[in-house]
N, C-alpha and C positions, 0 to 999 in steps of 0.2 A: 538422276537427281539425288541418288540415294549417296551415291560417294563423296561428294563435296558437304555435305551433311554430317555423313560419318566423321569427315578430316576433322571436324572444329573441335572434336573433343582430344582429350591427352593419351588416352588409351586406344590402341588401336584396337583393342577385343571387345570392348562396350561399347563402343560408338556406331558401329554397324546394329548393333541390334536397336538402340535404344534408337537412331535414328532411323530404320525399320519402321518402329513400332510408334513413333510419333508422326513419321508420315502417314503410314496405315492409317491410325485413327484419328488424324487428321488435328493434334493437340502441339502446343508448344513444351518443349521441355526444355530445360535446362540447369546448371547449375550455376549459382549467382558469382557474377566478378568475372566469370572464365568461357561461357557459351552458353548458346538456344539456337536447340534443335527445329527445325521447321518455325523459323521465328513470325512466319506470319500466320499460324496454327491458331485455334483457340486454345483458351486457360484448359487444362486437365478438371473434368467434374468427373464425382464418383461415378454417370454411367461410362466416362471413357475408362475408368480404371477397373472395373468390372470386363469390359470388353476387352480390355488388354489383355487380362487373367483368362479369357475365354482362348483366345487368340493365342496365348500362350501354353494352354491345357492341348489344345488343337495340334500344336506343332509337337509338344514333348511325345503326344501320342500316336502320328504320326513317323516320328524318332525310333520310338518302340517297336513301332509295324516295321520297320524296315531293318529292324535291328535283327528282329525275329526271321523275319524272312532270308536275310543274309546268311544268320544261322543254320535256319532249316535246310539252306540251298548247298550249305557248306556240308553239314552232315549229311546229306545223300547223293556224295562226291562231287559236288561242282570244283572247280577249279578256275579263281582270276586269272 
């Protein structure tokens, strides 16, 4: 469901996340005249925009961990 979601928008780099993240939290999103993301979503309330930020702290640091870990793996000779 996620890709026919993402397509509606003009950018191919934002429309995967922002489509992501309005199905996750279950919200319509869109911008006026040009698309809406999960159009049968509810309206976006500040606790979904709070959960988003959670959700989005969650991944970046998760990003991190794995950043690290690749590092670490590389400096004590791993090899892809």
């Amino acid at each position: 469901r996620l890709a026919p979601e993402a397509a509606l928008t003009s950018s191919p780099n934002a429309g995967w996340p922002m489509a992501a993240m309005a199905l996750y939290l279950g919200v319509r999103l869109g911008k006026p005249n040009t698309y809406v993301l999960n159009r049968t979503g509810a309206k976006p309330t500040p606790k979904s925009t709070e959960a988003a930020l959670k959700r989005s702290y969650a991944v970046v640091w998760a990003m991190v961990g794995a950043a690290v870990a690749c590092i670490g793996w590389t400096w004590r000779g791993g090899a892809w």
